[in-house]
N, C-alpha and C positions, 0 to 999 in steps of 0.2 A: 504494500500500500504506500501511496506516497504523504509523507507526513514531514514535518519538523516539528522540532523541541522549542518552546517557549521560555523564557524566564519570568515570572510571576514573583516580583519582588517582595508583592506584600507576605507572600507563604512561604517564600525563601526556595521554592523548589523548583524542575523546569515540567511540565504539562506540554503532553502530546498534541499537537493538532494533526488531524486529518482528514485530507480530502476527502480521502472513501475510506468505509472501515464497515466490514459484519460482524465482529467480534464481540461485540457489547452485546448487539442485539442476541445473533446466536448463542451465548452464554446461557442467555436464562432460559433456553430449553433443552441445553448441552445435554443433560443427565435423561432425563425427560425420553428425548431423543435416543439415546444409548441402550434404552431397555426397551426402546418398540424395535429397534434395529437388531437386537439380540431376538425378539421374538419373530421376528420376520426373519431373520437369516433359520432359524430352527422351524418354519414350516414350508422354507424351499419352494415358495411360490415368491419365484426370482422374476419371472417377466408378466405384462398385463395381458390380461384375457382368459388365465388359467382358473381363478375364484378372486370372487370379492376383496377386496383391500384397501390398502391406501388410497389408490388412483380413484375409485367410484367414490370413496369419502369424500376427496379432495372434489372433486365435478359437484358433487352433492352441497357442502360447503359453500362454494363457489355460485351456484344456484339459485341458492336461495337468498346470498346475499344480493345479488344482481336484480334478484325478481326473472332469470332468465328459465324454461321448460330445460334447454337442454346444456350440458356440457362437457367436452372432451379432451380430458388433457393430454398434451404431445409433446415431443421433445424437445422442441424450443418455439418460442414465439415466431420466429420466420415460418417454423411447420405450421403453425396456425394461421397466419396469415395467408399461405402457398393454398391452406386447405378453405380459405374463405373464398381464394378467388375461383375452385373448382367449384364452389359452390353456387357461384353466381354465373357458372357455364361460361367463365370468357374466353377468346379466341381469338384468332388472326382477325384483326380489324377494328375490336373493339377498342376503345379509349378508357382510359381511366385516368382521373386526374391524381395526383396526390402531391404534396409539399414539396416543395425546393429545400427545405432545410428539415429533412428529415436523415434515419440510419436508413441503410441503401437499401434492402429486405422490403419494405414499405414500396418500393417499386420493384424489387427485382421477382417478388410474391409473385407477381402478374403477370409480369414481363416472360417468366417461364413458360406459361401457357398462350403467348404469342401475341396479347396484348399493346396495343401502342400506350405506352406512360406519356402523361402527359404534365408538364410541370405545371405547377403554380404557386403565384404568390401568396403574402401573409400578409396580416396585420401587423403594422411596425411595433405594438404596443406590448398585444399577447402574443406575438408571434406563430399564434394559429392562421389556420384556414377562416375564413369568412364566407358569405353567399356571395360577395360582390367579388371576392378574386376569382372564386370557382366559376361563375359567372362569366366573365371574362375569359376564360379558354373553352367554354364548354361547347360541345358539336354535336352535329346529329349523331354522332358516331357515338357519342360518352354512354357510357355501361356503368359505370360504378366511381363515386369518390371513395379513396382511401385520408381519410381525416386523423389526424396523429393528434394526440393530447398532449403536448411538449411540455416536456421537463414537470408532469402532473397537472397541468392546467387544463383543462374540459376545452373543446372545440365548441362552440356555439351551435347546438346541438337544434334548436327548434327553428331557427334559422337553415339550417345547410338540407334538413327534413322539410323545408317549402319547396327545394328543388325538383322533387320527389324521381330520385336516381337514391339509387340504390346505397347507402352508406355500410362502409366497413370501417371500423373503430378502432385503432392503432390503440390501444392503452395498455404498453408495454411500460407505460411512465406511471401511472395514475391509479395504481391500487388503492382502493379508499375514496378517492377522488368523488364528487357530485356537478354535477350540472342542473339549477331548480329543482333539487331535491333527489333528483334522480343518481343512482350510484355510477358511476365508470364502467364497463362494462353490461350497460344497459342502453349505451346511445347509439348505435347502428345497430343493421341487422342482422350485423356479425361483429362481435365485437371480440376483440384477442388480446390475451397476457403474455406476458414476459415474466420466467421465475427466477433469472440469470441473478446470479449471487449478488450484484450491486443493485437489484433494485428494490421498490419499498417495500416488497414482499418478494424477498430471494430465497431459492433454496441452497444448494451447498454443488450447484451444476448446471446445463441447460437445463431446463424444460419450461414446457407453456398449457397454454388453453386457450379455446374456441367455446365461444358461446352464442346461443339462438334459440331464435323459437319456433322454425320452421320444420315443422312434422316431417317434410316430405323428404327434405334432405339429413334428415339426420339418422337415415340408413345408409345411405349412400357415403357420408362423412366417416363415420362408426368404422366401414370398412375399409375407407378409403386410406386411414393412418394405421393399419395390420398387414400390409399389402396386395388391397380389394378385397382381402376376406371377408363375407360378414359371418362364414362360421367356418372350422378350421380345413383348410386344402378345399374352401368352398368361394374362388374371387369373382365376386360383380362385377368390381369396375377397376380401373389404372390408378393402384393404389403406392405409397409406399410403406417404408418403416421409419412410421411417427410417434411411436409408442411413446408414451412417459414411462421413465421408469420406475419403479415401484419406491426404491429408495428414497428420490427426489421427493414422490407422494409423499410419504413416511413422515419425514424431514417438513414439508411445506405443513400436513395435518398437524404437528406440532406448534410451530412459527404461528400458528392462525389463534392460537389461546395468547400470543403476545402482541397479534397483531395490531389492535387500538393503542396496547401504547408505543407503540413503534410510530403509529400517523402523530399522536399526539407529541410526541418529542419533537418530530420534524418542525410539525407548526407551530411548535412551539419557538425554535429556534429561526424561524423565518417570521415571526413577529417580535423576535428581538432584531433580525437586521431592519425587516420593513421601518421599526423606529428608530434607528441608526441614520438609516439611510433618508429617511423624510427632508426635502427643500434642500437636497443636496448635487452637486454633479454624477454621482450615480444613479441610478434611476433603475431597480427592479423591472421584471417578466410584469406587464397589468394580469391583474388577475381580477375578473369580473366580479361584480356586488352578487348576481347570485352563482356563481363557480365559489368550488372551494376546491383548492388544490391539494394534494398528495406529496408535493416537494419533493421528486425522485430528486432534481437538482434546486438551487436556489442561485438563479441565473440574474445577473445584471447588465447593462449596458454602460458603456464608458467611453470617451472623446479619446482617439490615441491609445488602444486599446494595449499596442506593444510594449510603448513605455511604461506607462503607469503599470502592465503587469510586469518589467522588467523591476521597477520598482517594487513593487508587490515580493517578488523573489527574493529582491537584495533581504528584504526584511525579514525572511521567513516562513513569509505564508503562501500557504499550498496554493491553486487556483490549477483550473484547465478552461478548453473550449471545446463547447458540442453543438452543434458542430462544426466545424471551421471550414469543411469543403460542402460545399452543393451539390445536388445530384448530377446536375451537368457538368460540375467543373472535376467527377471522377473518371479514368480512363473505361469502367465499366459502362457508362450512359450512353459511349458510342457504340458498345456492343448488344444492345434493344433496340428494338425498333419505339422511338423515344422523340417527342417534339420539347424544345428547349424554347421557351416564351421568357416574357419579359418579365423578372421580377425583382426589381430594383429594393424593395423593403427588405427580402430577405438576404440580396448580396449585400446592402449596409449593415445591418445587426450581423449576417457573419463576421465581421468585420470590428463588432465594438461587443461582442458577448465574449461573458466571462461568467464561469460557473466555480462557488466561493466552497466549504470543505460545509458538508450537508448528511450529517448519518447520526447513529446514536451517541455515539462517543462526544459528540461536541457536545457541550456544555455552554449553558449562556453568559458567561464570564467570556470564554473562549470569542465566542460569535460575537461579541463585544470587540473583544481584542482585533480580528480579523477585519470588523467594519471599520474603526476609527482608524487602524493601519491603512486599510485602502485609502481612505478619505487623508489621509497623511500624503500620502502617495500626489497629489494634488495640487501640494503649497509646491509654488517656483516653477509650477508647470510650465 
């Protein structure tokens, strides 16, 4: 993990900071964890599909918090995505739009099944999607937006549902997350996770989940992450091996009795920078009056983003950039078939985002230190 050592004069000690960190969090189900792992390695039901377990817990779990009928979990978030876009039948010709400043999986999901990606701008503000950027590239051709909830921030969800094209739910950031009440994996009509060990609900590896509520397809999904099986050496359709593994399950069912306070750290700690940071030259991710975010990241904007984080370094403190390239500006975008449009909001915030050290371990003393250091960073600009 990348971290540095603080000195904290008043305590006389030096205090870790770090960027990323699952240590804390996975701590408090360490043991917890060790004896469902001891009973599951002693009944040798090693892979999903042989009996009941973690995995159908974990979908079930998932379920019922989302308010969603069905849930499938698979081995990472890109499998769920790849398995949203067979769900929605796309193919040579169709369009789908999805972010410029997104991780590449969010188009390349599609793009495998022959799809033209279609880029689009954001809101300079929240750095989502909107109706009026979607708007703006949409064609007779468009089959499906894929809408990413960046860095846990909700996509403006009864907005982008006026388009009435098909929405799939990138909330690989946004565990926990609400848009008007409603939870993160309940705004498209596929909406997908991420359990990758850094996010706000990781496990200890890949794996992911698909969620929905469409009856008809959720035979065809079922089989289509066993490969087309929907019963053993019996395949429907061009499926592959998307399984979640049972461990990852295991591991996640546990994390989920710590899961509230895991959100509540985060916002907690992103309502000490938000007052840090207030009438200041940094300027936070907006996050809408009725959004509430998840904080996978706690992303700001800054003038000169090199310097001031060169500065930022001299002094100690962690920071990174998510994302720093665009989907056009990677050597992959030329190998889809892929239209590259105008989106000038999200080449400038590439350009001035900076994401501050966001996980359980920080402490608000810490996220103190980190804000007034940035804003230090500033004098003699």
């Amino acid at each position: 993990m990348w971290s540095v050592l603080i000195y904290n004069p008043d305590r006389g000690i030096h205090m870790q900071i770090k960027l990323f960190d699952v240590h804390v969090e996975n701590s408090w189900i360490k043991q917890s964890f060790f004896r469902e792992l001891e009973a599951l390695y002693d009944s040798e039901n090693f892979t999903l599909g042989y009996a009941e377990g973690p995995v159908e817990t974990l979908e079930k779990l998932w379920c019922n918090h989302c308010g969603r009928k069905y849930a499938l979990g698979v081995g990472a978030g890109t499998h769920a995505l790849h398995m949203a876009a067979f769900a929605l039948g796309l193919r040579p010709g169709d369009e789908v739009i999805v972010p410029a400043n997104t991780f590449i999986s969010t188009a390349t999901s599609a793009a495998m099944l022959g799809a033209t990606i279609v880029e689009c701008d954001v809101d300079p503000d929240t750095l989502n999607l909107t109706r009026s950027t979607v708007e703006a590239v949409m064609s007779q051709r468009t089959r499906a937006v894929f809408a990413v909830n960046l860095y846990g921030n909700p996509y403006p969800y009864d907005d982008l549902r006026q388009l009435r094209v098909p929405l799939v739910e990138d909330a690989a950031h946004s565990h926990g997350a609400t848009y008007n009440g409603l939870p993160s994996g309940r705004l498209g009509d596929f909406s997908i996770f991420s359990f990758f060990p850094m996010k706000v609900f990781g496990g200890i590896g890949d794996s992911g989940m698909v969620l929905f509520d469409n009856a008809e397809r959720y035979e065809a999904l079922f089989a289509f992450r066993n490969c087309g099986q929907q019963k053993p050496h019996y395949a429907t359709v061009m499926g592959n091996v998307y399984r979640m593994h049972v461990v990852q399950a295991a591991f996640l069912v546990e994390k989920w009795k710590v899961f509230e306070r895991i959100l509540a750290h985060r916002r907690r700690i992103a309502a000490v920078y938000d007052e840090c940071f207030r009438d200041t030259p940094v300027t936070p991710q907006r996050i809408l009056p009725r959004s509430h975010s998840s904080y996978f990241a706690y992303v700001v904007r800054v003038a000169d983003r090199e310097k001031i984080g060169a500065r930022l370094t001299a002094r100690e403190i962690p920071w990174t950039v998510q994302y720093k390239y665009l989907l056009h500006e990677q050597p992959v975008w030329n190998q889809m078939t892929a239209k590259t449009t105008s989106v000038p909001n999200a080449e400038r915030a590439a350009k001035e985002i900076m994401s501050l050290p966001m996980n359980c371990s920080v402490t608000d003393e810490q996220a103190r230190r980190v804000a007034t250091t940035l804003l230090d960073c500033f004098k003699g600009a």
